[in-house]
SEMI-336831 format. One line per field, with one value per residue (C-alpha): residue number from 1; x, z, y; residue in one letter. Coordinates in nm, 4 decimals. Example, Ala and Ser with C-alpha at 12.3 -4.5 7.8 and 13.67 -1.06 7.14 Angstrom:
BEGIN
seq: 1 | 2
xx: 1.2300 | 1.3670
zz: 0.7800 | 0.7140
yy: -0.4500 | -0.1060
type: A | S
% end
This chain:
BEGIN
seq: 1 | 2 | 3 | 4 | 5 | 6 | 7 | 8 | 9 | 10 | 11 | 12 | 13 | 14 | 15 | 16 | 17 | 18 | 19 | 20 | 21 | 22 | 23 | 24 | 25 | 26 | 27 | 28 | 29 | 30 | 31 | 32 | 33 | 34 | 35 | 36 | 37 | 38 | 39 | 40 | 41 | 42 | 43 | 44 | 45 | 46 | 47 | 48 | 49 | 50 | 51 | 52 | 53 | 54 | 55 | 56 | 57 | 58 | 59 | 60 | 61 | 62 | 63 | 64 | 65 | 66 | 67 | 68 | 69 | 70 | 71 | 72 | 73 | 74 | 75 | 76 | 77 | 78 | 79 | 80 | 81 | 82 | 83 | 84 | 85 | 86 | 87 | 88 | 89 | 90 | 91 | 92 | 93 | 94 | 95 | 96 | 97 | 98 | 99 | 100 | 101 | 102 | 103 | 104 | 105 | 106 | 107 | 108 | 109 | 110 | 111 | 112 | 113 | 114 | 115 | 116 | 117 | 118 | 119 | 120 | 121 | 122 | 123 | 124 | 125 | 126 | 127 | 128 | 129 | 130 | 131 | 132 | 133 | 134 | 135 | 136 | 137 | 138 | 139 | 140 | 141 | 142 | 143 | 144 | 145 | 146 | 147 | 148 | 149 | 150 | 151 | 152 | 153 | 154 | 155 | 156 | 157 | 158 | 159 | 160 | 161 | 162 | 163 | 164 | 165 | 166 | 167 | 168 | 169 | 170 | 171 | 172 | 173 | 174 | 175 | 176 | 177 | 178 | 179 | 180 | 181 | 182 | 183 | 184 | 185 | 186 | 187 | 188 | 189 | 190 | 191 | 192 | 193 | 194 | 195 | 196 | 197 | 198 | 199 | 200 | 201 | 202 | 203 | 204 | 205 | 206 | 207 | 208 | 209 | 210 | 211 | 212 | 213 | 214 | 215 | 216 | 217 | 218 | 219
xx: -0.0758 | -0.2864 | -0.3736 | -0.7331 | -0.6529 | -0.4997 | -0.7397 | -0.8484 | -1.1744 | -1.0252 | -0.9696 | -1.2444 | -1.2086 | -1.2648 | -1.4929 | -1.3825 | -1.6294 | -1.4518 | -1.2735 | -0.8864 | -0.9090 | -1.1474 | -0.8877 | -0.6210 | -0.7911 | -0.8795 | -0.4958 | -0.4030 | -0.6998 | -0.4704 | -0.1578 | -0.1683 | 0.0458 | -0.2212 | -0.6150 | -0.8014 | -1.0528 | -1.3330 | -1.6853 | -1.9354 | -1.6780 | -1.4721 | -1.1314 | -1.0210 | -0.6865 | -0.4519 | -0.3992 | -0.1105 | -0.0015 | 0.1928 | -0.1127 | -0.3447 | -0.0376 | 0.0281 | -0.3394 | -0.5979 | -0.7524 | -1.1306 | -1.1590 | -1.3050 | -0.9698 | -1.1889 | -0.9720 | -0.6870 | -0.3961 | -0.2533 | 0.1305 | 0.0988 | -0.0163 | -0.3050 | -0.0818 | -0.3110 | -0.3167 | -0.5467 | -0.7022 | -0.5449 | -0.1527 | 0.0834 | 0.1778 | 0.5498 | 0.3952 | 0.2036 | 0.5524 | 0.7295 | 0.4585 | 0.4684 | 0.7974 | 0.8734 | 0.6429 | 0.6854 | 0.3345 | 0.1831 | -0.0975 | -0.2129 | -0.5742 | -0.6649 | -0.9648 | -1.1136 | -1.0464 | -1.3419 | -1.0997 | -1.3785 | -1.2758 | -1.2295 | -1.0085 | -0.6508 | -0.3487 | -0.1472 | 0.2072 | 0.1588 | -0.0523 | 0.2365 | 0.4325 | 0.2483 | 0.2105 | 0.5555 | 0.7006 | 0.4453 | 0.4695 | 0.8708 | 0.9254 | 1.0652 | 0.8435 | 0.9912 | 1.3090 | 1.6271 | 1.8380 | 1.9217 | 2.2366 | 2.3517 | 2.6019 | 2.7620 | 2.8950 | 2.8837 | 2.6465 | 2.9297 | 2.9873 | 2.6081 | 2.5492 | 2.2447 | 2.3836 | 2.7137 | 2.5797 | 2.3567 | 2.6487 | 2.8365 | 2.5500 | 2.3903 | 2.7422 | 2.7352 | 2.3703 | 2.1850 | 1.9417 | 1.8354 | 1.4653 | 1.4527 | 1.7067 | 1.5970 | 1.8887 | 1.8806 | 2.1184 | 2.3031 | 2.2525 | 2.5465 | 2.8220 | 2.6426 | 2.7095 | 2.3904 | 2.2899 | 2.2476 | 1.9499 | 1.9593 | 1.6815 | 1.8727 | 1.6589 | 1.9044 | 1.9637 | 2.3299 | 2.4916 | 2.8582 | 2.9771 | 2.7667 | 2.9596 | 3.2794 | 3.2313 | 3.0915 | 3.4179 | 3.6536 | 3.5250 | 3.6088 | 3.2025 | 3.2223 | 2.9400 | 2.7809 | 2.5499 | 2.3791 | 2.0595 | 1.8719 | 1.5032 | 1.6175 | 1.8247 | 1.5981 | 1.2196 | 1.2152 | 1.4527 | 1.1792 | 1.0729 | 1.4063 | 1.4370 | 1.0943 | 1.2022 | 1.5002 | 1.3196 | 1.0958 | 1.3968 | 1.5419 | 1.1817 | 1.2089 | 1.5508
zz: -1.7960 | -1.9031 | -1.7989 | -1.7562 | -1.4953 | -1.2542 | -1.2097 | -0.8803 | -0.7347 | -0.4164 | -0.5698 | -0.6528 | -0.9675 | -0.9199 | -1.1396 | -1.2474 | -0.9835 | -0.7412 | -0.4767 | -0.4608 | -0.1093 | -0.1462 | -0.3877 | -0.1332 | 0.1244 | -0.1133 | -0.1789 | 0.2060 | 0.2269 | -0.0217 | 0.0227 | -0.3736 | -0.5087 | -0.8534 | -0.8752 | -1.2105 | -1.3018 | -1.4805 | -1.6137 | -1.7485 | -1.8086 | -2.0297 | -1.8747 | -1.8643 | -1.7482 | -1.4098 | -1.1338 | -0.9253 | -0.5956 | -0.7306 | -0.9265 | -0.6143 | -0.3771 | -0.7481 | -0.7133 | -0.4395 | -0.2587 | -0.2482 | -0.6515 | -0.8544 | -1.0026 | -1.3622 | -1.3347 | -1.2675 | -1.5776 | -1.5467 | -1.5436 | -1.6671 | -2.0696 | -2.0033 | -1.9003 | -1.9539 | -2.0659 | -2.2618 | -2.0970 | -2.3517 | -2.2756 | -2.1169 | -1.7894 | -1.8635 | -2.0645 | -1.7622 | -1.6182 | -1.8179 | -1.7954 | -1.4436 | -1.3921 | -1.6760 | -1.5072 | -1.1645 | -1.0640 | -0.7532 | -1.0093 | -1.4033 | -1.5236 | -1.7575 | -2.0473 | -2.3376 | -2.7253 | -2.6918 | -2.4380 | -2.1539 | -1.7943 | -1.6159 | -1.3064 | -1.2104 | -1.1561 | -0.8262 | -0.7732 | -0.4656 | -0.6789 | -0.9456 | -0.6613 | -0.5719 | -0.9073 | -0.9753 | -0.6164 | -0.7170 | -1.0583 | -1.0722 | -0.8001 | -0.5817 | -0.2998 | -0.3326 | -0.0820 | -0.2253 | -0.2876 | -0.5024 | -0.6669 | -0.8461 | -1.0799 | -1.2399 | -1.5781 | -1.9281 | -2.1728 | -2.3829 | -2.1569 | -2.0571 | -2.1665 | -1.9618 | -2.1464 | -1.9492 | -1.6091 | -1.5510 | -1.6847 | -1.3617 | -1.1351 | -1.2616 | -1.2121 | -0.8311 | -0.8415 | -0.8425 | -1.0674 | -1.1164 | -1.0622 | -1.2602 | -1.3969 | -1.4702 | -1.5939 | -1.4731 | -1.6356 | -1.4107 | -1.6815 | -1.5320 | -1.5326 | -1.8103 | -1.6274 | -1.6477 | -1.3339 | -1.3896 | -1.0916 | -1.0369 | -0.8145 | -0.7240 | -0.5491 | -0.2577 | 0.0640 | 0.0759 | -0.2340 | -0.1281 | -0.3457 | -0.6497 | -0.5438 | -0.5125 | -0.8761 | -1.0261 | -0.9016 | -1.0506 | -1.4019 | -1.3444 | -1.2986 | -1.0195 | -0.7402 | -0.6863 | -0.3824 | -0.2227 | -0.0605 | 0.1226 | 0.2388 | 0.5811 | 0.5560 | 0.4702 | 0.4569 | 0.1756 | -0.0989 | -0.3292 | -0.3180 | -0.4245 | -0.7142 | -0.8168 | -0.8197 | -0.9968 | -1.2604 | -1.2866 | -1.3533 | -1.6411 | -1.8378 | -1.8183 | -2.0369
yy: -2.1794 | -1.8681 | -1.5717 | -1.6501 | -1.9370 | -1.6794 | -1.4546 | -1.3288 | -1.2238 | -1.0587 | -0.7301 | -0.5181 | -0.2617 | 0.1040 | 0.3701 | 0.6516 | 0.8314 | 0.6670 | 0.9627 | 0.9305 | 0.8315 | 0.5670 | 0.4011 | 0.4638 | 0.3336 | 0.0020 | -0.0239 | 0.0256 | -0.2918 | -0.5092 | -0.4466 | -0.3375 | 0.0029 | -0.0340 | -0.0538 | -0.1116 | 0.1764 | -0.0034 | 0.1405 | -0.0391 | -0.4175 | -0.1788 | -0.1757 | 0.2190 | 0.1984 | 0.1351 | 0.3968 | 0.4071 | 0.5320 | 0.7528 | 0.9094 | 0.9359 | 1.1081 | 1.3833 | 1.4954 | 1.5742 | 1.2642 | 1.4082 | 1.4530 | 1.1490 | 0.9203 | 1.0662 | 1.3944 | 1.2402 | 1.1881 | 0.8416 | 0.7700 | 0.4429 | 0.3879 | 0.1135 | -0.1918 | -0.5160 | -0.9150 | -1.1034 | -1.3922 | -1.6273 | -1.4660 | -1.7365 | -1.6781 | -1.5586 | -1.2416 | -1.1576 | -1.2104 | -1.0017 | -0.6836 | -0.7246 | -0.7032 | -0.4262 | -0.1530 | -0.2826 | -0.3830 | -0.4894 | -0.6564 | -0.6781 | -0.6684 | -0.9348 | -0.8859 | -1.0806 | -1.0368 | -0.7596 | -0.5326 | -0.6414 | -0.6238 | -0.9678 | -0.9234 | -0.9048 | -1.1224 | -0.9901 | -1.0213 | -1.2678 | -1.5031 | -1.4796 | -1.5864 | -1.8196 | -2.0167 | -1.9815 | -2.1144 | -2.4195 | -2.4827 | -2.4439 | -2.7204 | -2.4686 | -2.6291 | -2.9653 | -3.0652 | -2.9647 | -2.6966 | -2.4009 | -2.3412 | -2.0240 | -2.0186 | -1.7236 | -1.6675 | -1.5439 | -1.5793 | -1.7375 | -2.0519 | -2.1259 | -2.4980 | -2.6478 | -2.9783 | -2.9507 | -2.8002 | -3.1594 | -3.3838 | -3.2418 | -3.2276 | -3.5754 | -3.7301 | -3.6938 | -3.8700 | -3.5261 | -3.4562 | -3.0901 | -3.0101 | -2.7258 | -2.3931 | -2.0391 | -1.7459 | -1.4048 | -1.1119 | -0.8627 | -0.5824 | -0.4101 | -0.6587 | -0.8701 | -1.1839 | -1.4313 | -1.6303 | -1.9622 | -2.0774 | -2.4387 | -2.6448 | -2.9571 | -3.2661 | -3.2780 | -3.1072 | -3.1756 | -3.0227 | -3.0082 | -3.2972 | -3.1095 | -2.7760 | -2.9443 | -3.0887 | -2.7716 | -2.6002 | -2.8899 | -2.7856 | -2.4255 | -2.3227 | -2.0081 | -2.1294 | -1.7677 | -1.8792 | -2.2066 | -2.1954 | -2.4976 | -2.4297 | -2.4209 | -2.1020 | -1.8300 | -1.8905 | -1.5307 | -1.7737 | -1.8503 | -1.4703 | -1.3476 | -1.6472 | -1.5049 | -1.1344 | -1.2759 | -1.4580 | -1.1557 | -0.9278 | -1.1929 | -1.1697 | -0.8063 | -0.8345
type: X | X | X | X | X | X | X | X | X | X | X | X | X | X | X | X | X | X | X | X | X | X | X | X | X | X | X | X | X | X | X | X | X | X | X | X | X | X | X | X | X | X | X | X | X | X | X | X | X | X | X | X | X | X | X | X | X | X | X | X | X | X | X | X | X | X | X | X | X | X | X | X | X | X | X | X | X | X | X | X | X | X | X | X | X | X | X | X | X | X | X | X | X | X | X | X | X | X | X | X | X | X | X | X | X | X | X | X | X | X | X | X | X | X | X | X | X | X | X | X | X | X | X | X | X | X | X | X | X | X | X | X | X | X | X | X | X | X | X | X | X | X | X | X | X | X | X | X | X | X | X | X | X | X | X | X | X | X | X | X | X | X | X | X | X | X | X | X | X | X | X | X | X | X | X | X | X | X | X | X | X | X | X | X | X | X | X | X | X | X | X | X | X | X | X | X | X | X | X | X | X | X | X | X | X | X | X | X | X | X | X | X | X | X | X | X | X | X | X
% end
């Protein structure tokens, strides 16, 4: 998936005439922490928050200074660079332009969400498993022998770090709602089950596996 296939229309861009408190109130609209500034299709830059609140609300965005260093994808940049910027600077969206730096929307977080709740299966029945470890004994190879054993098949894996214990998180979709045989086999091999979740536990899941994921491209 690229860039270009994400794009929104919902936002609107903003000109660098535009007063600090019209952008607010456009962000307050959207639910959106970032706005692109935009004059003329040539993509200027991305104001934050954080910019409008550091300067006066009734000057023009044009004499404001920017925290962030022009953050943007091409149109033709697979989905997990998008990713990966996103999660880096924490944005609540990323513009997009063509090979000629033109302006041609924004992704948002929620429609990042959104293709990645889809296109990872994470909306088909099952469950989640996450296993923890180190980098040293992840082998995908080994993880489905167990799993596939107990007539499971896993849907689809992701890894996120913990930068602070450097344990990885092994993420596993599974295609079945009742995983305790899978556990229970997991835990005969020595693999330490970190957490279970089933879609009828907690309807924010897929959110946190996303900000997870999110977090792991930012490594």
């Amino acid at each position: 998936m690229k860039a270009a296939n994400l794009i929104s229309d919902e936002i609107v861009s903003i000109k660098t005439s535009t007063t600090g408190q019209e952008a607010m109130d456009l962000m307050n609209d959207h639910y959106i922490s970032h706005l692109p500034i935009v004059n003329n299709e040539q993509f200027l830059g991305l104001i934050s928050e954080e910019d409008l609140l550091n300067n006066e609300l009734s000057e023009a965005i044009g004499s404001y200074q920017l925290s962030l260093k022009k953050p943007f994808v091409r149109e033709t940049d697979h989905v997990f660079e998008l990713m990966a910027q996103t999660a880096h600077l924490n944005l609540t969206l990323i513009p997009v332009v063509d090979h000629e730096d033109n302006y041609l929307g924004v992704i948002s977080q929620q429609s990042l969400l959104k293709y990645f709740s889809q296109s990872f299966s994470f909306t088909e029945k099952g469950s989640i498993i996450v296993l923890e470890m180190t980098k040293s004994d992840y082998a995908l190879s080994e993880i489905a022998r167990v799993v596939e054993s107990e007539g499971v098949a896993i849907i689809t894996s992701f890894i996120s770090l913990d930068e602070v214990t450097n344990k990885i998180y092994v993420h596993l979709k599974v295609n079945q709602l009742e995983v305790h045989r899978v556990i229970a086999a997991l835990e005969r091999y020595e693999y330490v089950v970190h957490s279970m979740y089933t879609e009828d536990q907690d309807s924010d899941v897929f959110k946190d596996r996303f900000e997870s994921f999110m977090h792991y491209l930012n490594v």
